[in-house]
Every structure is written in C-alpha cells, then in structure tokens.
C-alpha positions as CSV (number, residue, x, y, z in Angstrom):
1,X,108.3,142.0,95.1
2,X,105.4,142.4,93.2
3,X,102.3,145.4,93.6
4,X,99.3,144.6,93.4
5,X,97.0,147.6,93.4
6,X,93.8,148.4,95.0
7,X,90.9,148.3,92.4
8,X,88.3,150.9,93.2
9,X,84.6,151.5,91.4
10,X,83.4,154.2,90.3
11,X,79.6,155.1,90.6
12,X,79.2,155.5,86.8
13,X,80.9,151.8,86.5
14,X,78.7,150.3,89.1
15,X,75.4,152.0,87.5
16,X,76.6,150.6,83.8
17,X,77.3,146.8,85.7
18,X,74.3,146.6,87.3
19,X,72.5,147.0,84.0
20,X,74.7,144.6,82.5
21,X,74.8,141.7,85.0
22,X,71.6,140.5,84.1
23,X,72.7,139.5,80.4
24,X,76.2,137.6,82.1
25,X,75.6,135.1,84.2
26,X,79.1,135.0,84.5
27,X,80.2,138.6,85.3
28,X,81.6,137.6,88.8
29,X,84.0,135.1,86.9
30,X,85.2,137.5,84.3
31,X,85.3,140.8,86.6
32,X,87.7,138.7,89.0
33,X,90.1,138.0,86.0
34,X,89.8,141.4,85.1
35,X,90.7,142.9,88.3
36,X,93.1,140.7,88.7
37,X,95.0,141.6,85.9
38,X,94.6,145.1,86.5
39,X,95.9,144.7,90.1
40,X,98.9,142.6,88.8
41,X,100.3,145.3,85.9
42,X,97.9,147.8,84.8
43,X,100.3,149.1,82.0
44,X,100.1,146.1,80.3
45,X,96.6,147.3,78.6
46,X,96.8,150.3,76.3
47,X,96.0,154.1,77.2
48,X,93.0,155.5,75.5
49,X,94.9,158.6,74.8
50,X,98.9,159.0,74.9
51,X,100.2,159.7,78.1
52,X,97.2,159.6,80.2
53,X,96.5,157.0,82.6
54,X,93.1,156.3,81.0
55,X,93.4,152.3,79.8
56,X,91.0,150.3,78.0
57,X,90.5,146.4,78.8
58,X,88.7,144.2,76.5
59,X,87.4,141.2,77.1
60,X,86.5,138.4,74.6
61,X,82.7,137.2,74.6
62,X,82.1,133.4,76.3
63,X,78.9,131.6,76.8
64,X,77.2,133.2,80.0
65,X,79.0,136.9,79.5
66,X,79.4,139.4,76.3
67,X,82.5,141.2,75.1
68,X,83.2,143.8,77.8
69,X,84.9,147.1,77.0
70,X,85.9,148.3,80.4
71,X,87.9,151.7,81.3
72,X,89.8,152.2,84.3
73,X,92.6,155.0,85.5
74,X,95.4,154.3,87.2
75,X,95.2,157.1,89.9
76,X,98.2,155.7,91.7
77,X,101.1,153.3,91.5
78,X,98.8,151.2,94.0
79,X,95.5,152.0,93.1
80,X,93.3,151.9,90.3
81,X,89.5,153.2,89.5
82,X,87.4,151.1,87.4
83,X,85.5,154.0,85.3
84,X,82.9,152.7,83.1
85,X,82.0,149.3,80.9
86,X,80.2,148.5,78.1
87,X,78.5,145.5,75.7
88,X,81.4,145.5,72.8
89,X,78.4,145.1,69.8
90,X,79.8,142.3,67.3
91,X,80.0,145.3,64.6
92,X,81.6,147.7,66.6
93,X,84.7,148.6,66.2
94,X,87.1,149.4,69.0
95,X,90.0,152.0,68.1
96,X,92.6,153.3,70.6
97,X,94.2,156.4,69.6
98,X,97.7,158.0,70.3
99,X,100.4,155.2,69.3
C-alpha cells in the first residue's frame, strides 16, 4: 500500500511564494507536481546535508513559471513541511553537499 504524506507550509515558504507567484503564472500547476511527488516518496530528492531530513527539489524553468529551488523536511514518515523556495538565477549554481 502506498503513503502518501501530508504536505504542510511553512510561514517563511508561504511569505517567499507569495512574492514569487506574480512572475509564474503557472505556480498552481508546478506546486501540484511538486507536492505530489513529495507526498508520493520524499526520499527520492536528495538531503541538503547527510543524514538530515532537509531535501532540496528543483524544478526546471517552463514558459509561465521560473526554475524553483524549493526545501522541505520530512518531519514524519506521513508528513512533510515545505520550508522555503526560491527563483534558481540561470548563473547560479546549485550544490548539495554530504554524498
């Protein structure tokens, strides 16, 4: 049978949205597919820091919605926060440490 977990917000993600919905006119579309795979197997995206249930998701940029860097912590094995997200900037580079 499969788990699919809870997916909370955090204040600090919700603040950081709201200043990004503006520029994506397609933030419900991708935040569904997002939280959809994050309900369906949150270990599948890699931990920020070795052993800690901090995990980044990044999302590729389509017409309508930037490249999304979005943390989340898996406070549970049925829930998860959604902690903060970002514009990924095209020079940026995105690094996860602790492999």
């Amino acid at each position: 049978m499969d788990i699919y977990r809870d997916i909370a917000e955090d204040p600090v993600f919700v603040e950081s949205a709201r200043r990004i919905e503006p520029d994506a006119r397609r933030w419900d579309e991708i935040m569904d597919g997002v939280c959809w795979a994050i309900s369906r197997n949150p270990s599948e995206f890699p931990e920020v820091r070795k052993g800690s249930n901090l995990r980044l998701v990044l999302t590729d940029a389509y017409p309508g919605i930037p490249a999304l860097r979005i943390l989340f912590l898996q406070e549970s094995v049925d829930r998860c926060v959604l902690l903060d997200v970002s514009i990924v900037k095209d020079a940026e580079q995105v690094t996860v440490t602790g492999e």
